[in-house]
C-alpha angles and dihedrals in degrees: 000000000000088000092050090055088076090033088120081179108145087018123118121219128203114197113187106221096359101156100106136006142357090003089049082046095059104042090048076062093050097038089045087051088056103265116126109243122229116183138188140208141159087234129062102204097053087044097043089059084046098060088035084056099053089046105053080045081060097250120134100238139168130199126206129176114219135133117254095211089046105092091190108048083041084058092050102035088051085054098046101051088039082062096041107037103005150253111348096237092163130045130181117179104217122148121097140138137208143219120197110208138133113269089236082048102051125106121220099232088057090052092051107048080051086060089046100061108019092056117358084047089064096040086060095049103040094046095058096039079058107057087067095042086058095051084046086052097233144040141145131247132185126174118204098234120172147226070268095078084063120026136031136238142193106268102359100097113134084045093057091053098054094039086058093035090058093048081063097046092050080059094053102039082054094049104050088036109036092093086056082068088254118146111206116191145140144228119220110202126205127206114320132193095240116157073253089075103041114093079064098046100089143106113275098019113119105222083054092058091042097053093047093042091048094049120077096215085060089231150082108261118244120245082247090059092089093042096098093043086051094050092043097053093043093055147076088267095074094051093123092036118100138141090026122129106205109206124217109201127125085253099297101141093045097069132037083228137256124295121255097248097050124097 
């Protein structure tokens, strides 16, 4: 019984930006766990090795181009894959991109573009997934939300806001749509060992030794890592669970840090 409850087989996942990553990490997680994996990207070609690389990992996987912030293309895309592949019975709201910029420094146009994509991109997805889950009488979805939606850093500041911003979101899209039997909820991921973070991840850099010396697991964190997060939050097992950011960090935001003196 207790395994069925993460069984995702029959369900269709749609994963914002998955074509590298932790987002690729996550729906290899899904797909692994039996859903069939939709993706999504602005470019073809990147999309297109993406798709190429879930299914030569033996997952059943589709690929379709369309703009996040664009409503229109989102309502038509949503149809689209409801009528290919099937009813979109898990979303998770993925894609997102930073700028890392001093406040004083900082254009308007970049912060808002940050704010574009990071929060108003999964208000337009998730509304109009909704509306059939709705009709269904049931769905998951989960936004990928950051240390960022508690906490602040130096030049990351439109991130931080949408990243806030979307933990709040997460709040409200539970609690309009929790009575549809629909459970709302985020992941807040850590740091991750991504080919992103690998030019720091090395001995002697100081951002690696902070990392490991700020997280109490003494580590990055492994794109598998939110697989089971991913998985939980997509199944059966998180039925009663709704408004909830679960954070996947090692244990950073549990402690103010060790001193420096401190081994």
């Amino acid at each position: 019984m207790s395994i069925n409850l993460f069984d995702l087989t029959g369900k269709v996942a749609l994963v914002t930006g998955a074509v590298h990553g932790l987002g690729m990490a996550m729906a290899k997680g899904l797909g692994n766990a039996g859903a069939t994996i939709v993706v999504n990207n602005n470019s073809a070609d990147s999309l297109d090795a993406a798709v190429a690389e879930y299914k030569a990992s033996g997952l059943n996987a589709y690929g379709y181009v369309f703009d996040v912030t664009d409503e229109k293309a989102v309502a038509e895309s949503i149809a689209k894959i409801e009528a290919e592949v099937g009813p979109i019975d898990i979303l998770i709201n993925n894609a997102g991109i930073i700028k890392r910029t001093p406040i004083i420094d900082m254009e308007v146009p970049d912060f808002e573009l940050v704010i574009k994509i990071d929060l108003v991109g999964p208000f337009i997805v998730s509304k109009h997934v909704a509306k059939s889950m709705i009709k269904r009488g049931g769905g998951k979805i989960i936004n990928i939300c950051s240390m960022m939606s508690e906490l602040g850093r130096d030049s990351v500041s439109a991130y931080a806001a949408a990243k806030g911003g979307l933990k709040m979101l997460t709040r409200s899209m539970a609690t309009e749509w929790a009575k549809y039997n629909i459970q709302t909820n985020g992941i807040g991921p850590g740091y991750f060992a991504t080919s992103q973070t690998a030019p720091i991840r090395v001995d002697g850099h100081p951002f690696n030794e902070f990392i490991i010396n700020r997280t109490p697991a003494a580590r990055w964190g492994d794109p598998e890592d939110l697989q089971g997060a991913a998985i939980f939050l997509s199944s059966k097992a998180s039925d009663f669970v709704n408004g909830h950011v679960v954070y996947v960090d090692g244990g950073i935001l549990a402690t103010i840090g060790k001193p420096s003196n401190e081994n």
